[in-house]
C-alpha positions in Angstrom: 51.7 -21.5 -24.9 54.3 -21.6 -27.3 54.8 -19.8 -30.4 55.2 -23.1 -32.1 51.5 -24.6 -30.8 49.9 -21.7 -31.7 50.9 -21.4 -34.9 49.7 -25.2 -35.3 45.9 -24.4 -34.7 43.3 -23.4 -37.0 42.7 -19.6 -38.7 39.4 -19.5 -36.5 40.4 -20.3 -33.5 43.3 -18.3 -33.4 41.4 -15.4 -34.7 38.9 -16.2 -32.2 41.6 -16.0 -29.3 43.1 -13.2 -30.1 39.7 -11.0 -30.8 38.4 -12.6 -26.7 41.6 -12.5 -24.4 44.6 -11.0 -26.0 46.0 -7.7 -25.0 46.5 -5.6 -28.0 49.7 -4.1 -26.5 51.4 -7.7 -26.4 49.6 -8.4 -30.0 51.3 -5.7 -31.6 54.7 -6.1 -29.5 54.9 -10.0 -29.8 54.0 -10.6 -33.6 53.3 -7.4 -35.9 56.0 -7.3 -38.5 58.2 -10.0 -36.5 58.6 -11.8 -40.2 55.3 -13.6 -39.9 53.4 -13.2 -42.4 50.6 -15.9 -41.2 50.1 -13.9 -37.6 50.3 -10.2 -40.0 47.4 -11.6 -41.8 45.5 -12.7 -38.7 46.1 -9.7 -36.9 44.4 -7.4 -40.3 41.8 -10.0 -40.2 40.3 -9.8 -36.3 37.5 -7.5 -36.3 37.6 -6.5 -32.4 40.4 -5.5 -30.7 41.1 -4.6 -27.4 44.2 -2.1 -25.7 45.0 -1.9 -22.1 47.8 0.2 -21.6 47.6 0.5 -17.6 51.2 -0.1 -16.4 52.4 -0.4 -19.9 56.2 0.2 -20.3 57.3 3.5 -22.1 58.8 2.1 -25.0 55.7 -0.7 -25.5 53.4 2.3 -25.6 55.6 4.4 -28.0 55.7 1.2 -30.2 52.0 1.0 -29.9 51.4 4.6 -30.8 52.9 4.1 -34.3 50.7 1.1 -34.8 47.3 2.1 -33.8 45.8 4.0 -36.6 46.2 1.1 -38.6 43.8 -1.2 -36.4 41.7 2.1 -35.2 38.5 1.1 -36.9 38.9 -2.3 -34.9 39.3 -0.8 -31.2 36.1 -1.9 -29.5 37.9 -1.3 -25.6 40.8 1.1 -24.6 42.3 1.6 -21.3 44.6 4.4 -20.4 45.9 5.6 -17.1 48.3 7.3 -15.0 48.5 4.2 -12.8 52.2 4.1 -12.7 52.5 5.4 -16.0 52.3 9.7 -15.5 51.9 11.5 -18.5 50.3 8.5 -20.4 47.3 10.1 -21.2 48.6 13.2 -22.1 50.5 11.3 -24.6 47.5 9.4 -25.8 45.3 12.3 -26.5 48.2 13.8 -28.1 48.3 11.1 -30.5 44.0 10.6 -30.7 42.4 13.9 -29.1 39.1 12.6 -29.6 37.6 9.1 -29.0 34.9 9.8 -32.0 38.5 8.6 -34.1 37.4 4.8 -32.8 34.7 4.2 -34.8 34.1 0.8 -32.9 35.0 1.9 -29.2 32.5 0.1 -26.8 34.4 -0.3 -23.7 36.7 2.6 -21.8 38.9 2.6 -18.4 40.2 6.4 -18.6 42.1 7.0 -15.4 43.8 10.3 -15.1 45.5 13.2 -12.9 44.6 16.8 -13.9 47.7 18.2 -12.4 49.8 16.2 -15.8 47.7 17.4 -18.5 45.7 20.4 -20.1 41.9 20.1 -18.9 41.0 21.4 -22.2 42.3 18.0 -23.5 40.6 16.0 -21.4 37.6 17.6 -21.6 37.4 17.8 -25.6 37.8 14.0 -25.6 35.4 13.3 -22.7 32.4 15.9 -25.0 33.4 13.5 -28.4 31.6 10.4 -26.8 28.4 11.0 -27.9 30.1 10.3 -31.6 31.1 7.0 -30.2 28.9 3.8 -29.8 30.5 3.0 -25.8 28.3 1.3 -23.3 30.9 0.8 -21.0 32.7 3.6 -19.1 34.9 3.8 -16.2 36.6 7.0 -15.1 38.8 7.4 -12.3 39.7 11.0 -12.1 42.5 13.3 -9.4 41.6 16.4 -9.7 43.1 19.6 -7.8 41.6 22.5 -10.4 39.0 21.7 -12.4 36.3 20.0 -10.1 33.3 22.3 -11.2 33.8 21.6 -14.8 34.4 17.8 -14.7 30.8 17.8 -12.8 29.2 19.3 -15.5 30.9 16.7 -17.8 29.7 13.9 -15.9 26.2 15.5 -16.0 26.9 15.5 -19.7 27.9 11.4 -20.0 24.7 10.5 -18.0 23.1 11.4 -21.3 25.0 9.4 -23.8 22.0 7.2 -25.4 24.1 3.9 -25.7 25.5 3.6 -22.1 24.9 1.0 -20.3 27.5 0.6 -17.5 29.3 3.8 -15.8 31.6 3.9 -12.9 32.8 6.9 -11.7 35.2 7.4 -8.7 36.6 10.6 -8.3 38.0 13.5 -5.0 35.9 15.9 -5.5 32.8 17.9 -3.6 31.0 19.9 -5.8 28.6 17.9 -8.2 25.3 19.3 -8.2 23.2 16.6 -8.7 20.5 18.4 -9.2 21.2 19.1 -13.1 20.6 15.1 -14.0 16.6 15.9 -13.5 16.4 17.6 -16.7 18.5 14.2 -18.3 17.0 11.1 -19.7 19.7 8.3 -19.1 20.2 4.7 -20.3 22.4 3.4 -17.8 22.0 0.3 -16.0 24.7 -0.4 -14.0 26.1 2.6 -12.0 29.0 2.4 -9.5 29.6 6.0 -7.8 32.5 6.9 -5.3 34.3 9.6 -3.6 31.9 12.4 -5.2 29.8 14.4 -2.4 26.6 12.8 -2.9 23.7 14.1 -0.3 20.8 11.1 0.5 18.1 13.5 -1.3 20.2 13.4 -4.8 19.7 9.9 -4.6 15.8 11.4 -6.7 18.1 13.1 -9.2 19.8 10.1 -10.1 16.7 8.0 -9.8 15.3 10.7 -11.7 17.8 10.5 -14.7 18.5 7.0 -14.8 15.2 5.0 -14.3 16.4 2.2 -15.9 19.1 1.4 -13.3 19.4 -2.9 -12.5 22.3 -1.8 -9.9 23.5 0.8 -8.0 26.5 1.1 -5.9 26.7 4.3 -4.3 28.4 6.4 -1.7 26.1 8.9 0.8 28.4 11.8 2.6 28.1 12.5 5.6 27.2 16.2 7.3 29.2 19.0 6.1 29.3 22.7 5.0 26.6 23.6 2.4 28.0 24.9 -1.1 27.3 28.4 -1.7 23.5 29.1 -2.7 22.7 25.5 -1.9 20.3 25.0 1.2 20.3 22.4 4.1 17.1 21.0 2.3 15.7 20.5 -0.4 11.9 20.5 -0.9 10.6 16.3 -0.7 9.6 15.7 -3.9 7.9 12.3 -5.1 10.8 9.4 -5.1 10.7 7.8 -8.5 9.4 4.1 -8.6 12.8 2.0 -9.7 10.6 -0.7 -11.5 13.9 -2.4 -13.2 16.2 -2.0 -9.8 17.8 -6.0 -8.6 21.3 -4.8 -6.8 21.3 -1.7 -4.0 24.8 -1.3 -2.2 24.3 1.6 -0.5 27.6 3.3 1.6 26.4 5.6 4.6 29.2 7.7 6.3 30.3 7.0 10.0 28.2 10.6 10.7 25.2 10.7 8.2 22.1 11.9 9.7 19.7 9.4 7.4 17.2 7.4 9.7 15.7 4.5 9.4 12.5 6.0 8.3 14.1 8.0 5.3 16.2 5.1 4.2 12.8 2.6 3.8 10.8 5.9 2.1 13.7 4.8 -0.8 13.3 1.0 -0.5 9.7 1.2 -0.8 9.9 2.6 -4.3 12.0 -0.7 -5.7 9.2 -3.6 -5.7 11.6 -6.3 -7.8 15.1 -5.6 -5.5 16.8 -8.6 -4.7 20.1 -7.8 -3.4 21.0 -5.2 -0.8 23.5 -4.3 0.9 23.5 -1.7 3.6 27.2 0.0 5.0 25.4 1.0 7.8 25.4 3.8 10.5 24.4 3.5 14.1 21.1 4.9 13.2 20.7 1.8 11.2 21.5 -0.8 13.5 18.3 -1.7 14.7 17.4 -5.6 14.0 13.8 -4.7 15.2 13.0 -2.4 12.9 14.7 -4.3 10.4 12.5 -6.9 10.8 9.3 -4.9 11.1 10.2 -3.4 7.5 11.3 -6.9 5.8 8.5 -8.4 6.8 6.0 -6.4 5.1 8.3 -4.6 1.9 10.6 -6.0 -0.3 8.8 -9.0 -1.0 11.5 -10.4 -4.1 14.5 -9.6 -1.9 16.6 -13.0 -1.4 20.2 -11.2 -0.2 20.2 -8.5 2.4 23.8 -7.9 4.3 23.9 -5.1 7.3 27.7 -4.3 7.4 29.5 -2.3 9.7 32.7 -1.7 11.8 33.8 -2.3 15.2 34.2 1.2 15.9 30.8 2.0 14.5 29.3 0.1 17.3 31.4 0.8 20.2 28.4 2.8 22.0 25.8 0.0 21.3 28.3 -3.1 22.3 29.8 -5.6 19.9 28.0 -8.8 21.6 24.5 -6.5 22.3 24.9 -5.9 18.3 25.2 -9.3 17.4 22.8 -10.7 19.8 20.1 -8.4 18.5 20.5 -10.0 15.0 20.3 -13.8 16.4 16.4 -14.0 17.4 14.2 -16.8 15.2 13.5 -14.1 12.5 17.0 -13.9 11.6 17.8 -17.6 12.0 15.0 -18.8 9.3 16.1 -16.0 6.7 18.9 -17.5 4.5 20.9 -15.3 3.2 19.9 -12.3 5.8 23.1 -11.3 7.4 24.7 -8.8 10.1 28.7 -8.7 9.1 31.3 -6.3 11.7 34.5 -6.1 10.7 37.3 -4.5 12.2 40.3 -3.4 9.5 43.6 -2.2 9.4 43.5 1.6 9.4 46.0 2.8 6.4 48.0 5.8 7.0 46.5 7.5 3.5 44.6 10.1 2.0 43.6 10.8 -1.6 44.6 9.3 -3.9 47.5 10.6 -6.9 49.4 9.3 -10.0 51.0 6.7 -8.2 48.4 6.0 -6.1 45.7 5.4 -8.3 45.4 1.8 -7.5 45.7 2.1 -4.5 42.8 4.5 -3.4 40.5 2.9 -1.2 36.6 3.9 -1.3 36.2 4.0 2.5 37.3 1.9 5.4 35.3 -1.1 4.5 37.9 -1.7 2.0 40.6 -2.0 3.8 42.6 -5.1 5.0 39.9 -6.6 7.1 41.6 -8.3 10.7 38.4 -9.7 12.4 35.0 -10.5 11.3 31.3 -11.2 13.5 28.5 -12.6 11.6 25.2 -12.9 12.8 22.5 -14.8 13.2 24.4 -18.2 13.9 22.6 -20.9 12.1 24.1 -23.6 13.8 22.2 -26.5 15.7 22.3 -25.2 19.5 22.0 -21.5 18.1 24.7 -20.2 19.8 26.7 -17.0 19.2 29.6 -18.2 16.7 33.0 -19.1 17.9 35.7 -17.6 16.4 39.3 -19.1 16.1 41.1 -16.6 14.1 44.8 -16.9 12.5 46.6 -14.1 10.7 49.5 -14.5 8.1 51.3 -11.7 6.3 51.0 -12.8 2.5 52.8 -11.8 -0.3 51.0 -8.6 -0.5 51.2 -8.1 3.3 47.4 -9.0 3.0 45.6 -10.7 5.6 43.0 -13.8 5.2 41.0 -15.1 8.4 39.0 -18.4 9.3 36.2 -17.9 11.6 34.7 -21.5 12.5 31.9 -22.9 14.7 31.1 -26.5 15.3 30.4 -27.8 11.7 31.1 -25.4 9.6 34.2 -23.1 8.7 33.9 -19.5 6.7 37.0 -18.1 4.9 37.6 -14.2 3.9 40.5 -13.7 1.4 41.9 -9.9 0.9 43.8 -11.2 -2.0 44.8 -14.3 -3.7 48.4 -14.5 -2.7 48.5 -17.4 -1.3 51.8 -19.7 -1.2 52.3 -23.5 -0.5 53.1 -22.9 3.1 50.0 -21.3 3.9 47.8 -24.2 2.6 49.4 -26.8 4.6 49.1 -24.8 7.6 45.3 -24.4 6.9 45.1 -27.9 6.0 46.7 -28.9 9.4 44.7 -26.0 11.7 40.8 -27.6 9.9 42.2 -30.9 10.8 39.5 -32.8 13.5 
């Protein structure tokens, strides 16, 4: 839209625009002081503003700098990163040091690397949320030094009385989860990646945050014990999870959780609706899937079993998917066994410039064949597959798997151009 046909519609509106979907950054940049004294006085008027500054330009985010204290008390979301930008949040705490300056702050993205800024910093404004009224918090953090004392910072955020949503995807191993049980938390939504988490801290968390609606979690695999810390722990009583809807659950390639452990957790969540399972050989057995669906989980109306192809190389790839196609299977809606087999990426970790590019595990990377079962087609066969592959703009991939009436798509990405549609449009004709 023009500057011309915005400036032709109403106070309210415009007001009302730029408090829902503008980008402070290109606010400030595209109208304060430009000579415009209408947009000056909008701008002074908006009560909620919001700055992403994730890829912002240099000189954009200098400009910005300058600006921000005067719209401070309006800030109710802030993102900052090294995403392409190193040294922006050094900058930025240089300029605020504590978040308790945004009076208003509800929603933060803080993405950094420890290896271009003092810890100190980053910790100081990480201990100043309590002073803040944020229920939203994402924190994507590299770290090479200070590992043991961003886990006690995290154990510190689970107890900040207004959040509500927290996602936390980090690289490092030693979070002892253990130190939530003495934490009352308000969270709801909690996303959790990259961070050694054992199957039994699952009761801390549960523990801490009882109030959790969903929970996306990663579970490590076998490894060396930290020092002092045992194999086991003593079993302790799982915490009922009365208000728990959404369970994605991420089990590495070598965890040793059975079947029998996982449904001791399900048991205690009587309202879940959606799960999701990245599933293990161990839990690969439609039979005892069955057996436990048919007598737990009684609101559940989505359940997905996903794994890889290499994941079931020992069981068989048709075995797998001929376990999941028996009448059980067939008359649950929505109760589906997904393979898929991805392009492996020649990375690890993930740095300044990668940030955006770290991947959680291999389920998220470009996907290059896909098996669904059961088939719920008339003669209940196995589903056919007719697969094509393009390179897209983003050298993403997108496959069609299609059986006699029906076609499934899976899209990596958006990227598509006009070519590719007419070449889909002519492959679905009949």
């Amino acid at each position: 839209m023009s500057l011309s046909k915005l400036e032709s519609l109403p106070n309210e509106i415009l007001i009302d625009i730029i408090e829902k979907y503008i980008n402070g950054v290109d606010l400030l940049r595209a109208f304060s002081f430009q000579l415009n004294q209408r947009f000056d006085l909008l701008i002074t008027r908006c009560q909620r503003l919001r700055f992403d500054f994730i890829q912002c330009h240099k000189d954009d985010f200098r400009f910005c700098m300058g600006l921000l204290p005067a719209y401070i008390d309006k800030i109710e979301e802030l993102s900052i990163s090294e995403q392409d930008t190193p040294g922006q949040v050094y900058a930025f705490l240089s300029f605020f040091p504590s978040f308790a300056l945004f009076k208003h702050l509800r929603r933060l993205y803080f993405h950094f690397n420890d290896e271009n800024l003092d810890w100190n910093s980053v910790e100081n404004a990480l201990y100043s949320l309590p002073e803040t009224t944020i229920d939203t918090l994402s924190i994507k953090g590299s770290l090479k030094e200070n590992r043991c004392l961003l886990g006690n910072t995290i154990a510190h955020i689970f107890g900040l009385k207004s959040l509500k949503r927290f996602s936390l995807l980090s690289d490092f191993d030693r979070m002892y989860w253990n130190n939530l049980a003495k934490i009352s938390s308000n969270i709801e939504h909690l996303t959790i990646s990259g961070i050694n988490c054992k199957f039994q801290d699952l009761q801390y968390i549960f523990q801490c945050a009882s109030r959790l609606k969903y929970l996306d979690i990663e579970i490590a695999g076998r490894g060396v014990s930290f020092l002092n810390e045992k194999e086991t722990r003593p079993k302790k009583n799982i915490v009922v999870m009365l208000t728990l809807r959404t369970l994605v659950l991420y089990f590495a390639d070598n965890s040793l959780v059975t079947m029998d452990m996982l449904t001791e957790y399900l048991n205690s969540m009587p309202i879940l609706k959606y799960l999701e399972i990245k599933a293990h050989s161990e839990l690969l057995d439609a039979n005892a899937w069955k057996m436990f669906l048919e007598i737990s989980l009684p609101s559940l109306t989505h359940f997905t079993l996903r794994t890889t192809s290499s994941r079931v190389e020992e069981i068989g790839l048709h075995n797998m998917l001929s376990s999941f196609q028996s009448s059980y299977w067939i008359s649950k809606q929505n109760f589906n066994l997904m393979i898929t087999e991805h392009e492996r990426w020649n990375y690890v970790g993930f740095g300044i410039g990668e940030t955006k590019y770290h991947f959680r595990h291999e389920f998220d990377w470009p996907m290059i064949w896909c098996w669904t079962a059961p088939n719920r087609t008339i003669n209940n066969d196995l589903i056919i597959r007719k697969e094509w592959e393009y390179d897209l703009r983003r050298k993403t991939k997108f496959l069609f798997q299609v059986t006699a009436d029906t076609m499934t798509v899976w899209l990596d990405e958006a990227a598509f151009e006009e070519p590719y549609w007419r070449t889909l449009e002519t492959c679905t004709e009949p």
